[in-house]
C-alpha positions in Angstrom: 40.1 -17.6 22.5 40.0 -14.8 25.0 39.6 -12.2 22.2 36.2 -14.3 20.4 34.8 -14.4 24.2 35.5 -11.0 24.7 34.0 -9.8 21.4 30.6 -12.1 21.7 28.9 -9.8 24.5 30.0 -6.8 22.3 27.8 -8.1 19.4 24.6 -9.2 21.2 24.9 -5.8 22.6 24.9 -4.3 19.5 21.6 -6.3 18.0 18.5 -4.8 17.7 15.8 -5.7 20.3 12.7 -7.5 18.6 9.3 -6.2 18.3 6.3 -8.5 19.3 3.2 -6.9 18.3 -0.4 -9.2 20.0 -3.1 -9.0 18.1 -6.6 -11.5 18.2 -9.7 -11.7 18.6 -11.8 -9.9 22.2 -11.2 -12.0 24.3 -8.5 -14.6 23.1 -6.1 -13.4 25.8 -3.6 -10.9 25.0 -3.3 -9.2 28.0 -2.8 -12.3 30.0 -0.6 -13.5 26.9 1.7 -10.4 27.6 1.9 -11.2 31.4 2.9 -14.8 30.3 5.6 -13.7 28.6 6.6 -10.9 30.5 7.2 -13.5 33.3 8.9 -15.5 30.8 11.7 -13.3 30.5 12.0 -11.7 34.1 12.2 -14.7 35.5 15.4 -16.3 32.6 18.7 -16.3 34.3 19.7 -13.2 33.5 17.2 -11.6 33.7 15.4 -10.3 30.3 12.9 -7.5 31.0 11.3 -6.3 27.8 9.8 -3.1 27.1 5.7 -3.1 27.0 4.1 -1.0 25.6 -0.4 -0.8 26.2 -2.1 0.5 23.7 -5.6 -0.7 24.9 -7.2 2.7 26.3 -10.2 1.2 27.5 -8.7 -1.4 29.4 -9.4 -0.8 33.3 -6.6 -3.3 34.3 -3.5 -4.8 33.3 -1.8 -7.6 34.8 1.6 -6.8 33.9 3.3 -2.8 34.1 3.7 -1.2 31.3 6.3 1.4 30.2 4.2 3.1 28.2 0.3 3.5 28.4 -1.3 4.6 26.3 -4.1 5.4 29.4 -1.3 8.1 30.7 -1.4 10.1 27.6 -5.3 9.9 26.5 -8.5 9.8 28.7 -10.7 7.1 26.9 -14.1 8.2 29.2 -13.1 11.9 28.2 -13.1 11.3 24.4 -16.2 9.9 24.2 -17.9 12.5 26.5 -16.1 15.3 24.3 -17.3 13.7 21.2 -19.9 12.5 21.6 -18.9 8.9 20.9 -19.3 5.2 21.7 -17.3 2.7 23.2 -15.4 1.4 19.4 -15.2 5.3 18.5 -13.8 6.1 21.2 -11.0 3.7 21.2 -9.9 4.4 17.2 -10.2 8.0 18.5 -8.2 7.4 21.7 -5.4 5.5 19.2 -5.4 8.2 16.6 -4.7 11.2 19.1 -1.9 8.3 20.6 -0.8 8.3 17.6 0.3 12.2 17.1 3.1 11.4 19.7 4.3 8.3 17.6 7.9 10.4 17.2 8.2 11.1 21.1 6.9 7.2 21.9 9.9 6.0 19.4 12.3 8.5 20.8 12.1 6.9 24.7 11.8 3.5 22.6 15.2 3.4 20.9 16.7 5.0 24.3 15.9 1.5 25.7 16.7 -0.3 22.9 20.6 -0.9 23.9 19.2 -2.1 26.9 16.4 -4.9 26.3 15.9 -7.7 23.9 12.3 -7.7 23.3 9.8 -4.9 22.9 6.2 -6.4 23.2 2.9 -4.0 21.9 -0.9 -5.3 23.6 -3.0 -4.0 21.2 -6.7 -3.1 21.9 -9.4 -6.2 22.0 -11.4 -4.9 19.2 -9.4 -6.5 16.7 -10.4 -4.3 13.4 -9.3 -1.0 15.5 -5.7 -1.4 15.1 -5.5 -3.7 12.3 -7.8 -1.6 10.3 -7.0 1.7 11.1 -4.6 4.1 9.9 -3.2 4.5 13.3 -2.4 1.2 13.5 -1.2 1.0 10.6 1.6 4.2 11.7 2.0 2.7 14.5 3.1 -1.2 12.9 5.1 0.7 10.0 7.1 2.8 12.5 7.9 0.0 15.1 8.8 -2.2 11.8 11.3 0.1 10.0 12.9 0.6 13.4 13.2 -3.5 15.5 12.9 -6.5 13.5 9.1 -6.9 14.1 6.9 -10.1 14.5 3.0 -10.5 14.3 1.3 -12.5 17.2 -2.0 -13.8 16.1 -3.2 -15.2 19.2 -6.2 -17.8 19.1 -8.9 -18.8 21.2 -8.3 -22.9 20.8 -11.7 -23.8 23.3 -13.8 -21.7 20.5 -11.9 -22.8 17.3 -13.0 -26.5 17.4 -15.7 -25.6 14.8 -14.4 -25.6 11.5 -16.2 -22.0 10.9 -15.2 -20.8 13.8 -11.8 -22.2 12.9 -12.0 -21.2 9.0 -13.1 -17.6 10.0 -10.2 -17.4 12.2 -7.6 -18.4 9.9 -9.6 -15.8 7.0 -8.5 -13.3 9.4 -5.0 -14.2 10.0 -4.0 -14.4 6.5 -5.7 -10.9 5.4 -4.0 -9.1 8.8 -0.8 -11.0 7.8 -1.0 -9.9 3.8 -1.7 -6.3 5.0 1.3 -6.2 7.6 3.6 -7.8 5.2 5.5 -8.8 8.4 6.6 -12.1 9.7 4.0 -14.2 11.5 3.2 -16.8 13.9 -0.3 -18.5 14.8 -0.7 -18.5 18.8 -3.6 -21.2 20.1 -3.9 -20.0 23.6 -5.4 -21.4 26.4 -4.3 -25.3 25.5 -4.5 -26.1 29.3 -8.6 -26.3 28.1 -8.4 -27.6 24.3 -5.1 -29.2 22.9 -4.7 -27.7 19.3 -3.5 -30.7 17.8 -6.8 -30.8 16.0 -6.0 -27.2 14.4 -2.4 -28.8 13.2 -3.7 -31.3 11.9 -6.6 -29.5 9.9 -3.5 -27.4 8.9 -1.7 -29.8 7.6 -4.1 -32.3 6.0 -6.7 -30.8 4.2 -8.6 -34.3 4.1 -8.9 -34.0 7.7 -10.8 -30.9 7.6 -13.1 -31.8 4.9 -14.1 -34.7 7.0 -14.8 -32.4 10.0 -16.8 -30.1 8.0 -19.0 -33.0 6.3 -19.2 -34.5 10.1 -20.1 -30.9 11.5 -24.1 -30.4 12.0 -25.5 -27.7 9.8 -23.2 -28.9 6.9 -26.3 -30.7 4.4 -29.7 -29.1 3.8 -33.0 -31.4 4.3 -32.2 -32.7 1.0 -29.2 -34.3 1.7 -27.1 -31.6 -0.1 -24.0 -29.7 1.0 -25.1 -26.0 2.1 -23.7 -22.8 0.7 -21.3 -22.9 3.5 -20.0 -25.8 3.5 -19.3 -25.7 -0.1 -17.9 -21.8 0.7 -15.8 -23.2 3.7 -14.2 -26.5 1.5 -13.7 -23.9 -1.3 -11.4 -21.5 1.4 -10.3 -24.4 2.8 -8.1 -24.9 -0.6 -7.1 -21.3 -1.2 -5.7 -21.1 2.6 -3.6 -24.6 2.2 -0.7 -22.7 0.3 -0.9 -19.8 3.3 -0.3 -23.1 5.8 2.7 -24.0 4.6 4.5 -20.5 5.4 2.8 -20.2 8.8 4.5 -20.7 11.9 2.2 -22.4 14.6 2.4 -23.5 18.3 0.5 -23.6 21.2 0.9 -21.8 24.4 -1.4 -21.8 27.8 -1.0 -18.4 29.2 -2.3 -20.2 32.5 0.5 -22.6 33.2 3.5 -21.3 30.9 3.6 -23.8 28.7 4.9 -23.7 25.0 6.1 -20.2 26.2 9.7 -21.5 25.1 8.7 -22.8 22.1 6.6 -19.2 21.1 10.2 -17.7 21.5 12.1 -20.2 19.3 9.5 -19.2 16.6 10.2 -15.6 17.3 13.8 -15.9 17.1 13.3 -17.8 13.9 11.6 -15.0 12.2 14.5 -13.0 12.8 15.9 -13.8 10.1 12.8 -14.0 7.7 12.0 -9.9 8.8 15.9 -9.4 7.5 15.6 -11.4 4.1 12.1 -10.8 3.4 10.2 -7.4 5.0 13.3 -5.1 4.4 14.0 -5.7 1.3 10.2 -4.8 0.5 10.9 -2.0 3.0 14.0 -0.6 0.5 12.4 -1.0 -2.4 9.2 1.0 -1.5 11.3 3.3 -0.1 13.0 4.1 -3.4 9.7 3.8 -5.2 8.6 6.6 -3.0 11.4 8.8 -3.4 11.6 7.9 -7.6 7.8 9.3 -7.5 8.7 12.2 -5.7 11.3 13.3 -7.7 9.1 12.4 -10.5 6.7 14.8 -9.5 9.3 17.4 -8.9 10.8 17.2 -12.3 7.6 17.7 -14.1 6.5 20.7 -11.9 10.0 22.6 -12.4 9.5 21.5 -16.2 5.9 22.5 -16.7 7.2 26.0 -14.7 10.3 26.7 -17.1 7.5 25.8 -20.6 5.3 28.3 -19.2 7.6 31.3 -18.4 9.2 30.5 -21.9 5.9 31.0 -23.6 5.1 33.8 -21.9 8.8 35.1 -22.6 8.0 34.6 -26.3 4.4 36.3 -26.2 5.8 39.6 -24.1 9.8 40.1 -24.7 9.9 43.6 -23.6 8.1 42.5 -20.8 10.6 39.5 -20.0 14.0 41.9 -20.7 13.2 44.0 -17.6 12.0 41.3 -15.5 15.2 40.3 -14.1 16.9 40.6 -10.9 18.8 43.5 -9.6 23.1 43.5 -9.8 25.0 42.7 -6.5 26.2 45.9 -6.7 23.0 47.7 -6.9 22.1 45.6 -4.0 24.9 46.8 -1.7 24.1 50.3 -2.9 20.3 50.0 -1.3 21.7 48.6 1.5 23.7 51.3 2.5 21.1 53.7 2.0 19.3 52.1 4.4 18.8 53.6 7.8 17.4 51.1 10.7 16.6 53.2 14.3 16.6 50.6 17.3 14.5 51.7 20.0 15.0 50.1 23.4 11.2 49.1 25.0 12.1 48.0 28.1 12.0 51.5 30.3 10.1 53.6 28.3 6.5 53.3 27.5 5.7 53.7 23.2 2.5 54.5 21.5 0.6 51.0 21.0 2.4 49.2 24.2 0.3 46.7 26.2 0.1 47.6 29.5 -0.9 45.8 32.8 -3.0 48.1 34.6 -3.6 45.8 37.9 0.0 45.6 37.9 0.6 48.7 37.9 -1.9 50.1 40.1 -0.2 47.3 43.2 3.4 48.8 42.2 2.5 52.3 42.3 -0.7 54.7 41.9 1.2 57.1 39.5 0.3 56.0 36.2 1.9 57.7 33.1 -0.6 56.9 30.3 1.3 56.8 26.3 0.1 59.8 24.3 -2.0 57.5 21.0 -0.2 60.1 18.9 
């Protein structure tokens, strides 16, 4: 008994700290999401401290502190005055010179990662910046084939009531989900304002929805008819129902801390979906990769050794004295060789740079090099 206690610390020690990577919408409450969790965990008994990294550079404040900012490396107002840019351009510029440094931010990363259980990324508000970009897209692929990583697609419930507002948000989640590959959970924030039972249940029951929509104001034309986007919206409405049933949902209130526990069951959960679903995915393009590129080598070495052997064919004379020299003839040259080392640190030498202001404060005696 003593032994399985004693071995049980050893093995949580040993797992790999998870990756929770916020993205949504401007204004949906990331940053305050982050802080909610970051209390979360500082304040479990032990303590839990994760790791946070900001990547928002035009963020003026934080409410939580980071341990790596993206702010201490790149000067967002800088950029754009160097640039010439605007506010969006100067962000996706701010992330991609961020992102030149990915190897040193992983380095003081996996230095912690013995040390924490969660690594959390706040990503910038514009939305299509990180999710969109190829930085981001560095920056998701790195963290991922390092920590077991989870999307955070975090919601603003009060503006989701509508079902295009809603229909548009869930467009997004499920083409930054099928781009990312990597496991991911639906966050409706701020449920201290709007309950997101009604986004459940339009989750879940697809009749519920179309009676929304049909209910909704805007949805018939003065004829009576259902408009383009209503149709377009009960049409999308079908296609998403098979992405609802491998979504993970809750609801959290970044205000009051609740459904903060159950966020972190859900994360714990896809654990072991990243394990038996991303990395396999992860091998196998791996290997793909290094098949093409041994591919690619194979046919350049074969394509060399054609050529020279029809130019061998064309020119023999040619090809019997283009060969390499014996060992023996190589020692022979050697030998012959004769290398003069010449010391330059007392002496001045034709071509030498010299510091005249230094000179002139040591002593007024200069001894100019002769060119020749």
């Amino acid at each position: 008994m003593r032994a399985s206690s004693s071995s049980q610390p050893e093995l949580t020690s040993k797992r790999k700290p998870h990756v929770i990577i916020t993205i949504g919408m401007a204004g949906a409450g990331k940053s305050t999401f982050v802080q909610r969790i970051n209390s979360y965990l500082h304040s479990q008994n032990p303590p839990q401290p994760p790791y946070i990294l900001n990547l928002d550079p035009a963020v003026t404040h934080v409410p939580f502190e980071a341990n790596i900012d993206i702010r201490d490396t790149v000067n967002y107002k800088e950029v754009m005055k160097q640039y010439n840019l605007g506010p969006n351009g100067g962000i996706l510029t701010a992330l991609n010179l961020f992102t030149t440094k990915i190897d040193q931010v992983m380095d003081l990363v996996e230095k912690r990662a013995e040390t924490v259980d969660h690594i959390i990324l706040d990503t910038p508000g514009q939305i299509e910046i990180f999710t969109w970009s190829a930085s981001g897209a560095i920056i998701t692929d790195a963290v991922a084939s390092s920590f077991p990583t989870v999307v955070a697609y975090i919601i603003d419930t009060p503006r989701t009531t509508a079902p295009a507002t809603f229909m548009s948000n869930m467009l997004y989640a499920c083409s930054v989900m099928y781009k990312t590959k990597l496991p991911f959970i639906l966050v409706f924030n701020k449920t201290d304002a709007q309950p997101h039972d009604f986004a459940l249940e339009w989750m879940q029951d697809f009749e519920s929805f179309q009676v929304a929509l049909a209910s909704h104001s805007g949805s018939r034309d003065s004829e009576g008819e259902p408009t383009y986007m209503n149709s377009l919206m009960n049409s999308m409405s079908l296609v998403l129902d098979e992405f609802y049933k491998h979504l993970k949902a809750v609801g959290v209130s970044s205000t009051t801390g609740a459904g903060i526990k159950e966020f972190f069951d859900a994360v714990e959960e896809s654990r072991e979906t990243y394990r038996t679903e991303y990395l396999p995915e992860l091998e196998r393009a791996r290997a793909a990769r290094e098949k093409s590129l041994q591919e690619v080598k194979q046919d350049s070495i074969n394509r060399l050794m054609k050529d020279l052997a029809v130019d061998r064919a064309a020119n023999p004379k040619a090809a019997a004295e283009d060969r390499w020299a014996s060992d023996e003839e190589d020692v022979d040259d050697d030998d012959e060789l004769e290398v003069n080392l010449i010391d330059r640190s007392e002496e001045p030498y034709p071509g030498q740079y010299i510091d005249v202001t230094r000179m002139r404060r040591q002593s007024e005696n200069i001894n100019w090099p002769n060119p020749g």
